[in-house]
KEMIPA-610399 format. One record per atom (N, C-alpha, C): x negated, y negated, z. Coordinates in steps of 0.05 Angstrom, whole numbers, plus 5000, padded with zeros to 4 digits. Each point is the difference from the previous one (the first is absolute). Layout:
XYZ/...
This chain:
610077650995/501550155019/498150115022/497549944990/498350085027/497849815017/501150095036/497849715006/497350204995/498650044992/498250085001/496949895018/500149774999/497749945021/500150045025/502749875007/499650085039/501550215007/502949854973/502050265022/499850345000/498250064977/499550275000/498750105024/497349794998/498050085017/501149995037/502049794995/501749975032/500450265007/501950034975/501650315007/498750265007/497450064983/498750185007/499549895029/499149795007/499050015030/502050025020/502049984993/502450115023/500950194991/499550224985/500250245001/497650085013/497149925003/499050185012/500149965031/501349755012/499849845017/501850195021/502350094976/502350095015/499650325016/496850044979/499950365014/498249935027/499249705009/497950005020/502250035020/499050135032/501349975024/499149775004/501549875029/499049745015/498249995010/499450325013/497949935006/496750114993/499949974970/498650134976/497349795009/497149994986/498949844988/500249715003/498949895013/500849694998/499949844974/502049874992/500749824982/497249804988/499050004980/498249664999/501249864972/499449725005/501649784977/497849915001/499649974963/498549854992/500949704990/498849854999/500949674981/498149964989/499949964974/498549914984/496450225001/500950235013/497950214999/498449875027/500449845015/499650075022/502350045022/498350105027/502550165028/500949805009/502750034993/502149785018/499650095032/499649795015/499549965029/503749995013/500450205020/502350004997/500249975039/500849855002/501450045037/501950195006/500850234980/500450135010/499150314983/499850215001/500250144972/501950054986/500850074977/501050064994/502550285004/502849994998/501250205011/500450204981/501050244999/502250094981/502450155018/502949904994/501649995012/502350134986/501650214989/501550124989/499049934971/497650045003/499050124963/499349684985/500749815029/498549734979/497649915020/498849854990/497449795010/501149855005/498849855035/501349695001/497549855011/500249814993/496249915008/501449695008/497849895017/500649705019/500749804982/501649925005/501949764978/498049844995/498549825026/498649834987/497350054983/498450245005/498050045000/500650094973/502450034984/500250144972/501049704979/501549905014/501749824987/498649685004/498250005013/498849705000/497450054985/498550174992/497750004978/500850094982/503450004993/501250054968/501649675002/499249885010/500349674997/502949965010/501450205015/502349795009/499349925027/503049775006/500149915015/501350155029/499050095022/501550235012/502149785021/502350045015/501149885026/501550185001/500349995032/500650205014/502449895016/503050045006/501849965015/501050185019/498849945028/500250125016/503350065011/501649755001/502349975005/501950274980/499550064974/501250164990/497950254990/498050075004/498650174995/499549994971/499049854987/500349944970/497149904987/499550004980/497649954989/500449884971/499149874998/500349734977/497550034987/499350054977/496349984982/501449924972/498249805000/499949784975/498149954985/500149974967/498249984987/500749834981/498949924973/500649834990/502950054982/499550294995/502650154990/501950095009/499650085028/501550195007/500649935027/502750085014/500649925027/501350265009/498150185022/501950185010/499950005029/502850135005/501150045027/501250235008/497850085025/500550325006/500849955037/501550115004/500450085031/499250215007/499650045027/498650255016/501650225004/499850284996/501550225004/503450034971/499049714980/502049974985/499350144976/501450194977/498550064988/500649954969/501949705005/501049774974/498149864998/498449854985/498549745001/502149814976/498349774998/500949844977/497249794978/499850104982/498249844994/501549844972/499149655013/501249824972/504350095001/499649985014/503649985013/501250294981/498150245004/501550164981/499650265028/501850255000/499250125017/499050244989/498250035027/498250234988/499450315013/500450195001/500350255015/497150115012/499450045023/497050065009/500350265000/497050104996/499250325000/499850075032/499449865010/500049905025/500349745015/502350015016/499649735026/498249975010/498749735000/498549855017/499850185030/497249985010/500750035022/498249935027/500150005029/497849895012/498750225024/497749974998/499050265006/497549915011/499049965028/498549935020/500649704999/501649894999/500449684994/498449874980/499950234981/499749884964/501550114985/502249724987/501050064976/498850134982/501350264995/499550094969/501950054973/498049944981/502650014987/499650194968/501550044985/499450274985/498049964974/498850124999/497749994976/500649864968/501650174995/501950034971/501149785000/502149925017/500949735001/498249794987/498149965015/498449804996/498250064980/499550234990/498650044970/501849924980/502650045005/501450014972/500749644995/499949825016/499849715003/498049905006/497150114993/497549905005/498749914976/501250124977/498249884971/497250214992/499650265014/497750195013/500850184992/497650044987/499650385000/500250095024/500950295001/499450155023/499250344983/497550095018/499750254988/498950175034/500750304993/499750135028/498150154997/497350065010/497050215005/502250195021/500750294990/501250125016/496950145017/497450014992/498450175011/499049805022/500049714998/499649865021/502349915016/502350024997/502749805005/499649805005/499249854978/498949704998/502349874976/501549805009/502149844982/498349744991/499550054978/498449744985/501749754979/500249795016/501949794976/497649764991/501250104982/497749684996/502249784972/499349815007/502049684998/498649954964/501549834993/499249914971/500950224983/499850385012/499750054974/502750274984/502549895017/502250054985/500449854984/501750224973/500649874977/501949724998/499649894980/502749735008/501250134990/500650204980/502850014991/500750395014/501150045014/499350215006/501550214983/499150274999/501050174981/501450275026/501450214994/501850065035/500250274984/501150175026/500350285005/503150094995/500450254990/501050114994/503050025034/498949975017/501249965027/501649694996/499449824984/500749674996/502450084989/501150184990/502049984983/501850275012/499750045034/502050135006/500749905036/502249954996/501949845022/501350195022/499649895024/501250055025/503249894997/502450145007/502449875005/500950075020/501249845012/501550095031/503249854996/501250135000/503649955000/501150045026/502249905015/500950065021/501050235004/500150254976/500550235011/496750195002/498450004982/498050134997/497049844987/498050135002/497849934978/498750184981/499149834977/499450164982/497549864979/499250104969/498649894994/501149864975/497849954982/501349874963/498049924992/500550024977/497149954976/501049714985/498149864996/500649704991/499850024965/501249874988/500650204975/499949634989/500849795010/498249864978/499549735017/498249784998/499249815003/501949865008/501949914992/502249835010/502050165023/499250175012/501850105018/501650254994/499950144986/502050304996/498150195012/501850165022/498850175014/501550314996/498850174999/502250295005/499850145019/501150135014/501150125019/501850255002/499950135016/501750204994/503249895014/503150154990/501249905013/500550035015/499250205017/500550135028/499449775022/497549884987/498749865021/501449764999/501949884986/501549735001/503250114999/500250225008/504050084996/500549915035/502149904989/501149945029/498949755015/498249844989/498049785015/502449744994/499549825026/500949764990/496949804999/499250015014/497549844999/496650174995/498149824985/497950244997/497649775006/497250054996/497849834997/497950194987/497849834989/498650144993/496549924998/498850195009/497949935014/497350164981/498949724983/497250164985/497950084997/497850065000/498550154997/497549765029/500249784987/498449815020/501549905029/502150125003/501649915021/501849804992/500049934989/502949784990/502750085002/500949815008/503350175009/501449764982/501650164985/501949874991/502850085001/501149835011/502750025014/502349814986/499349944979/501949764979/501950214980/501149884992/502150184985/499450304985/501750165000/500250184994/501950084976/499650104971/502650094990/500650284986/501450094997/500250274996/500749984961/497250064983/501249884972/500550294985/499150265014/500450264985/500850225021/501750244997/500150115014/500650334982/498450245007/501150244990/500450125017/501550045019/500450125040/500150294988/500850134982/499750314995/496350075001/499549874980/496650025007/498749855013/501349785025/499049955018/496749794998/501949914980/498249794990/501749665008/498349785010/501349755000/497949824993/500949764978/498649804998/500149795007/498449835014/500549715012/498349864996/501649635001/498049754987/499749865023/498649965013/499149795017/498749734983/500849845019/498949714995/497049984995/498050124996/496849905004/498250114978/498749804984/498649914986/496650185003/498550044983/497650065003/499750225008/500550354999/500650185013/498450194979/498850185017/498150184982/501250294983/501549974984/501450314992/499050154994/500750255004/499250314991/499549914967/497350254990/500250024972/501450345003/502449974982/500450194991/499050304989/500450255001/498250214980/502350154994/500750044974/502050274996/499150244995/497650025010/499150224995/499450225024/499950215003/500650175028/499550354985/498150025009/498150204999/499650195021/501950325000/499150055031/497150155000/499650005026/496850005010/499549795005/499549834986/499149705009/500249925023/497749825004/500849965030/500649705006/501949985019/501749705010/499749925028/500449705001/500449935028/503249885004/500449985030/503449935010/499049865013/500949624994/499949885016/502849875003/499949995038/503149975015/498949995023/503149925009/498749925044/502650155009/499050295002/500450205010/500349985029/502150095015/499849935023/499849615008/500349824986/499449825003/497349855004/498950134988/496649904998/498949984975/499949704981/500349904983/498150124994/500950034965/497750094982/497950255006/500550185002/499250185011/499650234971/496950094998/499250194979/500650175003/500950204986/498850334996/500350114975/497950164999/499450214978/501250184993/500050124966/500850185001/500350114968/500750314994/500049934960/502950014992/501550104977/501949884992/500550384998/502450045007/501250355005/501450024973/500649804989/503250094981/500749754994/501649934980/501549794995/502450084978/501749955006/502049934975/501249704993/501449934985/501449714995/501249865029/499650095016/502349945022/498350025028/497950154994/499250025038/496950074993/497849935021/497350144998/500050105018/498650295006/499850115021/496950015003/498149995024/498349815008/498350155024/498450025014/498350125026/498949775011/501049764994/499949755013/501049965022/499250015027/501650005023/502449725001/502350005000/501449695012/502050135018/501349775017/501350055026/501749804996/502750045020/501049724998/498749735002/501149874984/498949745002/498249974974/499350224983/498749994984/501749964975/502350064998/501749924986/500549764983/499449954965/500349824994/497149864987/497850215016/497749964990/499050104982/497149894988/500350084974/497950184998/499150154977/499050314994/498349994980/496949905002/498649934987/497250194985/499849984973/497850184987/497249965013/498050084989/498449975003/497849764993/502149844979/498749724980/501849845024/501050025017/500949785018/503949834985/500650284976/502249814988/502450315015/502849825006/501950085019/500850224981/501050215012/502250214972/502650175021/500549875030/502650074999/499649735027/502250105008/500849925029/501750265019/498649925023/499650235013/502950065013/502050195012/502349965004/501750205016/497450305008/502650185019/497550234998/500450155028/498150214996/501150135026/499650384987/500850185018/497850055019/499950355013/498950095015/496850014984/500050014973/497150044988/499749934971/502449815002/499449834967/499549725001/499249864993/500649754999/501849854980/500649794987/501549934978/500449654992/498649974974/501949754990/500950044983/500549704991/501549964970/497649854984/501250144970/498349894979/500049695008/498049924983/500149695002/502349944974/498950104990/502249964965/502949995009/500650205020/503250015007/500349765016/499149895014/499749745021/501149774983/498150034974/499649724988/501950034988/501650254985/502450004990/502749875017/499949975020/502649945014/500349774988/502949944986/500649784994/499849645017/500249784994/500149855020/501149844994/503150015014/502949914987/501349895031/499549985021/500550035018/498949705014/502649915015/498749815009/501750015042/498750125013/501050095025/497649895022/500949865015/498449915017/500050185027/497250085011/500450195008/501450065026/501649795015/502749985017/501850194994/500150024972/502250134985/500150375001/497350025002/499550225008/501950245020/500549825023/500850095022/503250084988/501749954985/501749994981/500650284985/497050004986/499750164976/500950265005/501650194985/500650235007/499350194973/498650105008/499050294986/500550214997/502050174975/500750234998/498050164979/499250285014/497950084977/502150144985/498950034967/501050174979/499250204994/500750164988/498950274979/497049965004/499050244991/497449974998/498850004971/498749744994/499049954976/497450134998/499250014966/497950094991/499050245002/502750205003/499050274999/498550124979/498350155003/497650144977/499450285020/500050174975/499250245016/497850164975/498650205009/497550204995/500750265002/499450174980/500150345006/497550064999/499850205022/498050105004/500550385002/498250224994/499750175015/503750075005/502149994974/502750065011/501149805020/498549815007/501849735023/500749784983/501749975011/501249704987/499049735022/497849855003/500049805025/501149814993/501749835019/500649674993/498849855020/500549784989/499149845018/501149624982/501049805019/501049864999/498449775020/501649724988/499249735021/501350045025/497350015018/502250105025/501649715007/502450095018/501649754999/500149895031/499849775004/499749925019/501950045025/499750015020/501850135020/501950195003/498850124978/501850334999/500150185011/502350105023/499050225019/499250334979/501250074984/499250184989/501550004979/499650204974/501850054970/501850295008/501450024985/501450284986/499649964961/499850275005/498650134973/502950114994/500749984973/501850134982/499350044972/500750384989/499350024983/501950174984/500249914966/502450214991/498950004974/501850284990/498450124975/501449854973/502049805003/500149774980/500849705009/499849864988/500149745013/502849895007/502350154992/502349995005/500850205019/498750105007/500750315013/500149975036/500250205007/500950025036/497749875008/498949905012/496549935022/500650115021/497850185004/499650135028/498249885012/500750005025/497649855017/497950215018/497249824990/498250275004/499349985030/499950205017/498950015021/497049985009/499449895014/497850035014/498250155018/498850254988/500850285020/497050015023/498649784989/497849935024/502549865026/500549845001/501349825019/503750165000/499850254991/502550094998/502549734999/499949874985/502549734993/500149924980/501149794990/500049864975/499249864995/497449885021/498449684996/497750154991/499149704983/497850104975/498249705007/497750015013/498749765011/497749904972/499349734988/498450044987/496749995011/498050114982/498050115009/497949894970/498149965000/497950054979/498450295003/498549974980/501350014973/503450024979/499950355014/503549964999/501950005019/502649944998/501350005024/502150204999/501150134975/500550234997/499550204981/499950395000/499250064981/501950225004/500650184964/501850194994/499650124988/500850285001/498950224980/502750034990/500750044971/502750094993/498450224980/501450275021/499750274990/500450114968/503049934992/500750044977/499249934977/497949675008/498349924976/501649804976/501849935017/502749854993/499349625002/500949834986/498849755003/503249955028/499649755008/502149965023/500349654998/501149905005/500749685013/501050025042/498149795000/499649965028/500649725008/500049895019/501849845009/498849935035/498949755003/498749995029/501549705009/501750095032/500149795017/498949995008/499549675011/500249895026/501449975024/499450055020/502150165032/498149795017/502249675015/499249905020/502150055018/499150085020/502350035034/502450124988/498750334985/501950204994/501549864981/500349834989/500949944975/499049844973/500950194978/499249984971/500049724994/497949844997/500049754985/499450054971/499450194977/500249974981/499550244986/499650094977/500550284993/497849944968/498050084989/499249944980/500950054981/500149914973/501150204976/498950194996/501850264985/498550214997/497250054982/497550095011/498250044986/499950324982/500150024976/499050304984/497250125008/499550134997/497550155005/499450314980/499249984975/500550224989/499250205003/500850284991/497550285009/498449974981/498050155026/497049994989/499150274994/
């Protein structure tokens, strides 16, 4: 699951690549430990390197041509055939397509073209001297069989309504996702960790839309999956990888706030777009997927609850656009006394504008509905830790009872829970 020879070392170098300005330090490339002679220098251009097509790509043995008529560039090797256009920022290598960190581009009347690109189809180490900004590749001595990063096994998706992320969950193609990010889609693609776009079938084989969980099988073979952990320790500290904002694969830090069966709460920064991505320990094995965050929480889901979604379902994801989603009751209520409070707290449910709370002193008896005397109303929003808490004066046990309320009306009502005195 991990490339460990280049693509780590890639990554660190475009993370540090990404904190340089343009106009920082001049760039140096090494080949084979000596200074690549370059006609032009090297650039950095929205956080990538782009260095002279030929001067990179003809002493890594391809073949370079240049089509002036369509602005296009053709380099050939014994393995590999790719084709990049200018200001384009699709390529194709070996008739497959491939997503650039950057477009090609031409800049004093030299093609340049992006670093990474051409490391990750060069057969080459690449490692970065941040104290010199010197990019050193040298040939022969990537692994043949390569071993990959914890980033390999989490996916870019773009649907015609939105984008989002997903964790690759096994080798033959099962990916997860949240369902937010595929409700409503008729068409999706999905784009991996090396730029590969795969745009071939899509199917929808699990779905839990209350927890906002969806699973899907694509067609493709050879795929790097998450290792699982059911284990979740708070303090610990985690990473969130997602393309937040639409910028694939994207880290951040952070330790673990809280967890119960149903949600982790997290100091892991994610944003839209991060959605769907996965929520990784410190041994590099996944333990949720990442899935909704307020003004100062963040939030996924266990991995364990993920992998639980059944996969009974066979919906192609056209079908989507179709699908209609009513949320229910709110499952998995559990509550805590503390200090005279009663807290609950439940799976929050997916697109729920807010609950009503009802509570009565037998389970057959009247339910009053409790007010909300912060927000003076009757909406009860959920929150971590808890999302509501009660003092009953008398010292009396009670049964309670929590809706769900979308567009002012009740979609479901839970059964009554007991709660005895304490």
């Amino acid at each position: 699951m991990r490339k460990i020879k280049y693509s780590i070392l890639l990554g660190l170098l475009l993370l540090l690549w990404s904190t340089v300005p343009a106009f920082a330090k001049d760039v140096t490339v090494q080949l084979d430990g000596n200074v690549l002679s370059c006609r032009h220098d090297p650039v950095i251009e929205n956080d990538r390197v782009l260095v002279p097509m030929r001067d990179i790509m003809e002493p890594l043995g391809y073949e370079v041509v240049w089509n002036e008529k369509d602005r296009s560039i053709v380099a050939k090797d014994a393995d590999t055939n790719m084709y990049l256009t200018i200001n384009n920022a699709y390529a194709t290598v070996n008739n497959a397509q491939v997503v650039l960190d950057a477009a090609p581009r031409i800049i004093d009347d030299i093609t340049m073209v992006p670093l990474r690109f051409v490391a990750d189809y060069s057969g080459a180490s690449v490692t970065w001297d941040p104290k010199t900004y010197t990019v050193s590749i040298e040939r022969g001595s990537a692994p043949s069989t390569p071993e990959y990063t914890t980033a390999d096994s989490v996916v870019y998706i773009q649907t015609n309504k939105i984008q989002g992320s997903g964790i690759v969950l096994s080798e033959d193609g099962l990916i997860a996702t949240n369902f937010h990010v595929i409700e409503n889609a008729s068409t999706a693609q999905i784009i991996f960790n090396d730029g590969t776009i795969y745009a071939g079938g899509i199917t929808v084989v699990g779905l839990d839309p209350q927890a906002d969980i969806a699973l899907l099988q694509i067609d493709k073979q050879g795929l790097h999956p998450v290792t699982p952990s059911y284990t979740i320790t708070a303090g610990e500290k985690v990473t969130a990888i997602g393309s937040p904002k639409g910028k694939r694969n994207v880290s951040s830090t952070g330790t673990v706030n809280g967890y119960t069966d149903d949600i982790i709460s997290m100091t892991a920064p994610i944003a839209h777009g991060s959605s769907g991505g996965g929520l990784f320990n410190a041994a590099g094995q996944v333990i949720g997927m990442c899935s909704s965050y307020s003004e100062n929480q963040y939030f996924a889901i266990p991995i364990e609850k993920v992998l639980a979604v059944h996969r009974t379902m066979n919906l192609p994801i056209s079908g989507m656009k179709n699908y209609v989603y009513q949320p229910s009751a709110p499952r998995n209520i559990t509550y805590t006394t503390e200090n005279g409070y009663t807290y609950f707290i439940w799976e929050p449910v997916y697109d729920a504008d807010y609950y009503y709370i009802y509570i009565a002193s037998e389970e057959g008896g009247n339910y009053q509905q409790v007010k909300n005397t912060t927000l003076n109303n009757n909406q009860w929003y959920w929150n971590y830790p808890h999302a509501f808490g009660i003092s009953m004066t008398n010292n009396q046990g009670f049964y309670i009872r929590i809706a769900t309320v979308r567009d002012g009306v009740v979609c479901g009502t839970s059964n009554p829970i007991y709660v005895p005195a304490k």
